[in-house]
C-alpha positions in Angstrom: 205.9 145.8 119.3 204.2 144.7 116.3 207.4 142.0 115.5 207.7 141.0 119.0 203.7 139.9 118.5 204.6 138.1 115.6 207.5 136.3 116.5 205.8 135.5 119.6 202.9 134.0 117.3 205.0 131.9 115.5 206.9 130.6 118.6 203.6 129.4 119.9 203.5 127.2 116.4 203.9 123.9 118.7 201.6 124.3 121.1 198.5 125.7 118.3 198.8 122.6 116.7 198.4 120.8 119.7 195.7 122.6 120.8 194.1 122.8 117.2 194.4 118.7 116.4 193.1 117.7 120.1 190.2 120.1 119.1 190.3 118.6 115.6 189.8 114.8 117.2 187.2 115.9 119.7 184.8 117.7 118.0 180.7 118.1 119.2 177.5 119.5 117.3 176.1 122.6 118.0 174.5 123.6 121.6 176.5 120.2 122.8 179.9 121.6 123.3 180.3 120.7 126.8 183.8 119.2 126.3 185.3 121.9 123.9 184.2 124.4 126.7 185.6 122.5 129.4 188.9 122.6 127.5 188.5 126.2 126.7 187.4 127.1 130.4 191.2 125.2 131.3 193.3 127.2 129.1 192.2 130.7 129.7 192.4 129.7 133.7 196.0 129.5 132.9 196.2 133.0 131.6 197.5 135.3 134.4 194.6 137.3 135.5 192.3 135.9 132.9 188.7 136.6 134.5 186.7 132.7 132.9 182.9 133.0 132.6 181.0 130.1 131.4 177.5 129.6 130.8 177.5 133.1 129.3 173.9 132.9 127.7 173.9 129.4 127.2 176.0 126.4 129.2 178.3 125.9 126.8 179.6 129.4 126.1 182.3 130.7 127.6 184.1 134.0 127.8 187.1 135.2 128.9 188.0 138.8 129.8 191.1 140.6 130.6 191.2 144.6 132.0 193.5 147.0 133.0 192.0 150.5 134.1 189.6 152.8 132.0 190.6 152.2 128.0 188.3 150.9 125.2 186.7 147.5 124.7 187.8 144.9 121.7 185.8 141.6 121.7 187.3 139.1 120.0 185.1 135.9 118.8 186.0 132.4 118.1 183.0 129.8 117.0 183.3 126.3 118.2 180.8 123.7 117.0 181.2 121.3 114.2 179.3 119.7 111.9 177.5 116.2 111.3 179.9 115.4 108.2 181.8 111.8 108.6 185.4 113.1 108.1 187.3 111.0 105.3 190.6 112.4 106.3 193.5 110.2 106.8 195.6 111.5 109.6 197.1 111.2 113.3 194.5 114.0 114.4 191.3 112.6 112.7 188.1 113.0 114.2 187.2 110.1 117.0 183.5 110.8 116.8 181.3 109.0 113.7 179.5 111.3 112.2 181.2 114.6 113.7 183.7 116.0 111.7 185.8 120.1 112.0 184.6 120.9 108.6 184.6 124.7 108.5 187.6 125.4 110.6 185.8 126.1 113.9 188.5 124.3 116.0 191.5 126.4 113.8 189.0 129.6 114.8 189.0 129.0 118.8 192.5 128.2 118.7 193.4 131.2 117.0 191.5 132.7 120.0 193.4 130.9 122.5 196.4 131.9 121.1 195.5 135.6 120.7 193.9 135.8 124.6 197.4 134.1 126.0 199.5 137.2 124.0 197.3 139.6 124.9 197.6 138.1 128.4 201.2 138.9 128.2 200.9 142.3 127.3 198.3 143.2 130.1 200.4 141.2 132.7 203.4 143.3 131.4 201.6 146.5 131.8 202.0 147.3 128.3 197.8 148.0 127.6 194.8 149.8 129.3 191.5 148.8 128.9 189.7 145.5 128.2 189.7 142.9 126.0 187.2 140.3 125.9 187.4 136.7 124.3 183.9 135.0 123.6 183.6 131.5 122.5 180.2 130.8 120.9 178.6 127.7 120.1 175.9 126.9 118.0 177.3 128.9 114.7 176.2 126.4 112.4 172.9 125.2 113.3 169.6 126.8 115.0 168.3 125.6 117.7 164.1 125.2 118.1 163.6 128.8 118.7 165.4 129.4 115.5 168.5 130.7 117.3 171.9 130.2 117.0 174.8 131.3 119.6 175.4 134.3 119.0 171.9 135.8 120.1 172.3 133.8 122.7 175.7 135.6 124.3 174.8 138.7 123.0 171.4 138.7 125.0 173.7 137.8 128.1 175.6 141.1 127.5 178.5 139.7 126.0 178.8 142.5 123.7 177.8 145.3 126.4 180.4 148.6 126.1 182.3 146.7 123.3 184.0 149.7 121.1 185.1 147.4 118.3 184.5 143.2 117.9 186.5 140.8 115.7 186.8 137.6 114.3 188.2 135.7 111.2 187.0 132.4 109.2 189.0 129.9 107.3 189.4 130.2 103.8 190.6 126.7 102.2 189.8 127.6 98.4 192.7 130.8 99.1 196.3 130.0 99.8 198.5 130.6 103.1 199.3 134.7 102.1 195.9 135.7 100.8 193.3 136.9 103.3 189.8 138.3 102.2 189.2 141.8 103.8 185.8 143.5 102.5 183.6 146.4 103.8 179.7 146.5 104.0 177.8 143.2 103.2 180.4 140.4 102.9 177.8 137.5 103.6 173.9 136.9 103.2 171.3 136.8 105.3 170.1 133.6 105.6 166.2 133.1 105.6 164.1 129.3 105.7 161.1 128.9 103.5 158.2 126.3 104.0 155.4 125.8 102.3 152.4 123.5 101.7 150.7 123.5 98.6 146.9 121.8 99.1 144.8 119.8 96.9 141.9 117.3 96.8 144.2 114.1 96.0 142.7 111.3 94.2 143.0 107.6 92.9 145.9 107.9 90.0 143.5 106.2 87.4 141.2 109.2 88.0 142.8 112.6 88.1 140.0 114.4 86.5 138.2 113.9 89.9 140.6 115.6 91.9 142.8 118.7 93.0 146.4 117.2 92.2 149.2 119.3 94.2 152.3 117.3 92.7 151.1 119.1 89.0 149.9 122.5 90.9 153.9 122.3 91.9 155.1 122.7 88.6 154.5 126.7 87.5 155.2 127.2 91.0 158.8 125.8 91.1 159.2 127.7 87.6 157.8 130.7 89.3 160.9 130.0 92.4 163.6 129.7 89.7 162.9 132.3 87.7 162.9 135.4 91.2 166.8 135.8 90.6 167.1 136.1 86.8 164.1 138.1 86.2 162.7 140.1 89.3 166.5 140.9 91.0 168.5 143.0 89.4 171.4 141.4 88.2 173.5 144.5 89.9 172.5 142.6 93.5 173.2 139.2 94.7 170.6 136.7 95.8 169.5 133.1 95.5 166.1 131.2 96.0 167.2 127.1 96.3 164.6 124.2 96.9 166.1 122.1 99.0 163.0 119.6 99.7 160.1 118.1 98.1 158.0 115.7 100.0 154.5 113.9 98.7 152.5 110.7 98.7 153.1 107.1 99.5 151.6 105.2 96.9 152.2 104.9 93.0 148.2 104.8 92.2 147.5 107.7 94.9 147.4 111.4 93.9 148.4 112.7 97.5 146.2 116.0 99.0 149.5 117.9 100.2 152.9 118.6 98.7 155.7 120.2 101.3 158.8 122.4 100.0 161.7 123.6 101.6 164.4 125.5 100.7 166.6 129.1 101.6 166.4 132.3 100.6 170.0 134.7 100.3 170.4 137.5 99.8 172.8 141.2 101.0 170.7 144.7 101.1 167.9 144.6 103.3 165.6 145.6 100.2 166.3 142.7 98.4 165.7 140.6 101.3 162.2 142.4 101.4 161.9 141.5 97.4 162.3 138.1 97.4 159.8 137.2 100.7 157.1 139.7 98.4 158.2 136.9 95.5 157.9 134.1 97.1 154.6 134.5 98.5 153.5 135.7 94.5 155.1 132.1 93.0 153.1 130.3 95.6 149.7 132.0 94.9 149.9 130.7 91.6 148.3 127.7 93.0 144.7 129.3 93.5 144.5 129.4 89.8 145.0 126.1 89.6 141.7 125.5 92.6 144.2 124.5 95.2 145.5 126.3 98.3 148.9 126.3 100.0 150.3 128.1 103.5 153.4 129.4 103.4 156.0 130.3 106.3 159.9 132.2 106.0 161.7 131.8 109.2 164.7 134.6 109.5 168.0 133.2 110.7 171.2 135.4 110.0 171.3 138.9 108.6 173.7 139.9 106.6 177.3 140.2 107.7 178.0 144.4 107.7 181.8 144.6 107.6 182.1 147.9 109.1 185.2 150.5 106.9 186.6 151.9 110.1 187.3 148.9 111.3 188.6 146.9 108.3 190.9 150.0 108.1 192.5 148.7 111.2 192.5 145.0 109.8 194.4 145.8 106.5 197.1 148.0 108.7 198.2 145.2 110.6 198.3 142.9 107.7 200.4 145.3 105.6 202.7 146.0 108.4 202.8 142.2 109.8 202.9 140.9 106.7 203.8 143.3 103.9 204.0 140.1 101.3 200.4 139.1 101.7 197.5 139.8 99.2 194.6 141.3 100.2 191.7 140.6 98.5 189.4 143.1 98.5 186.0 140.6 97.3 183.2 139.7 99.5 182.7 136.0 101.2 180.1 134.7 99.2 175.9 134.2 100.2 176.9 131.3 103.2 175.8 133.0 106.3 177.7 133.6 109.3 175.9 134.5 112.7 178.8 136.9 113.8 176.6 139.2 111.5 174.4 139.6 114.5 177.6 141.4 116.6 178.6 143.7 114.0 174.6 144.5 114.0 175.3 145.5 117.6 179.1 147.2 117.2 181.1 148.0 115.4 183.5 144.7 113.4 184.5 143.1 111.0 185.4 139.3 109.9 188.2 138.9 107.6 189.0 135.4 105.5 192.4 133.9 105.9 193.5 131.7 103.1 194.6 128.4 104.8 195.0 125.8 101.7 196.8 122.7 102.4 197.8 122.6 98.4 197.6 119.3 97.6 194.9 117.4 95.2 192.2 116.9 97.4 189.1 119.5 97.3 189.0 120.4 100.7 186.5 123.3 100.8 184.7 124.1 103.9 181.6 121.5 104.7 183.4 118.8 103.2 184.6 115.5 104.5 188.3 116.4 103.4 188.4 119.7 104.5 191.7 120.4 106.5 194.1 123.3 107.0 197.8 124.7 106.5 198.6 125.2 110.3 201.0 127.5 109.7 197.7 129.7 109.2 197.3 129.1 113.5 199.8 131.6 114.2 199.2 133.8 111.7 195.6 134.5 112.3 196.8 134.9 116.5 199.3 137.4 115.4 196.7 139.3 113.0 194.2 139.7 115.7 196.8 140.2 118.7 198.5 142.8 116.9 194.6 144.2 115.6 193.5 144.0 119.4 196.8 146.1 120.8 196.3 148.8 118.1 192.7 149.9 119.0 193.6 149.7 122.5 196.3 152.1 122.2 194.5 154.6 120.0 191.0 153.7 120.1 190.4 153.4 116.8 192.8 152.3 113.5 
């Protein structure tokens, strides 16, 4: 069963790269994916018995879900927003909106899940499984909306994930090569928190500064006191990062403004270093009283941390050794980007492996660049991997 998955995989090679470079060409920002879900909605209806709900927590979402009897649940999640990147690729399938480019391999990801929801189709239609398998395409991975949310609170709130017994996914890797895939248990991304802060003073006339509070100089122990959170009050055993990303003041050259604003994010894995580092921040910022100013300052969560869950990687890495016995696992975690399927594998069990995808020529095409592009022989590789991942836990109910 396992070949027949995989040779049906790469016999769908034609129409994923269809589906992938029309994707590719029409892409949309986050929380606007009307069209991408439109085209979505259209393929799954074409999958024999394929139940299609849309608007599943928020208009653009859209799941689909096949069932056959009493059996487990896999969920299986493709993102499908892009980003606000001007894509400098030169090719047939280049994207046709300004400003709106498939930088992180969201349209490889949802048609990776097209591909995987039309084989499982087959299988169901075939009588071959038992239970239910449910395909959710999120929007809104990449950017929060006003409430601070992205799309995966959204669907899950909507009962998306409700009964799931195992939930999946994958992500691009464009720094590995076609053959090496990422698979890592426990934290594998960061949580992803937002700092601001104002730091208050009296301001003054530039001539006189004696006369006045000056922020802008109050700034300066502060930002030393930001920099230095990793290398001295984080153990170097854990991974984290504190990055100003903004600094805003004044309007004049002979004006000592009254308010300096700062941005920036905060990264980290375990939960206690997450706790560490807000307990820091709010200590660098304070140094400002000394100084006879003021400052207020807010951290706004976004993602926790991606939890790979052991059980369920287990499963992963057997159906890549057995579909593809040649292919290197790397057993290394993703980095400190943040990834909102974190908040799924919060709520069951999952896992998100890598898959290397390098195109292999000289261009630096890493993921939120305007060159980024893929190998598409990855498309039915990834489609096979999470078929073939899907069909297992059905069978046995766990790896």
């Amino acid at each position: 069963m396992s070949s027949d998955i995989k040779s049906a995989a790469k016999n769908m090679q034609t129409q994923l790269s269809q589906w992938r470079q029309h994707l590719h060409r029409h892409p949309e920002l986050s929380f606007q994916e009307t069209e991408t879900a439109n085209f979505i909605a259209k393929n799954l209806e074409a999958i024999p018995d394929m139940t299609v709900t849309t608007g599943v927590g928020y208009p653009t979402a859209v799941m689909g879900t096949l069932t056959n009897g009493a059996g487990p649940t896999v969920v299986i999640r493709a993102d499908m927003d892009a980003l606000p990147i001007q894509e400098e690729n030169e090719c047939s399938y280049k994207s046709l909106h300004d400003g709106v480019m498939h930088a992180c391999g969201h349209d490889a990801h949802t048609t990776i899940g097209l591909g995987t929801a039309s084989l499982i189709g087959d299988l169901f239609e075939k009588g071959e499984l038992k239970g239910t398998v449910r395909f959710l395409f999120q929007p809104a991975e990449e950017a929060a909306d006003q409430y601070g949310s992205t799309g995966a609170p959204y669907m899950i709130k909507a009962g998306a994930l409700e009964g799931a017994d195992c939930v999946l996914a994958l992500h691009m890797s464009p720094e590995d090569e076609l053959g090496q895939v990422k698979v890592h248990d426990g934290y594998s991304m960061a949580n992803v928190d937002v700092f601001e802060a104002v730091v208050t003073g009296s301001g003054g006339h530039g001539a006189y500064p004696h006369l006045g509070k000056d922020p802008v100089w109050m700034l300066g122990p502060v930002l030393q006191a930001l920099h230095g959170i990793v290398a001295r009050r984080v153990s170097p055993l854990d991974s984290a990062v504190v990055s100003v990303g903004s600094i805003q003041s004044g309007f004049a050259s002979n004006v000592i403004p009254s308010e300096v604003h700062v941005k920036g994010t905060i990264r980290s894995y375990h939960p206690k270093v997450r706790e560490l580092l807000h307990n820091e921040l709010e200590k660098a910022f304070s140094l400002v009283r000394a100084l006879d100013g003021d400052y207020h300052l807010t951290i706004k969560p976004e993602d926790p941390a991606l939890y790979n869950h052991a059980v369920v990687n287990q499963l992963v890495r057997q159906t890549i050794s057995e579909l593809y016995p040649d292919f290197l696992m790397l057993n290394t975690p993703f980095g400190l980007g943040g990834e909102d399927f974190a908040h799924m594998t919060q709520e069951a069990p999952g896992a998100m492996f890598f898959l290397g995808c390098a195109v292999g020529d000289d261009k630096v095409r890493d993921l939120h660049t305007p060159h980024f592009d893929i190998d598409e022989n990855v498309l039915p590789v990834g489609t096979a991997i999470l078929a073939e991942s899907a069909r297992r836990f059905l069978n046995n109910g766990s790896p």
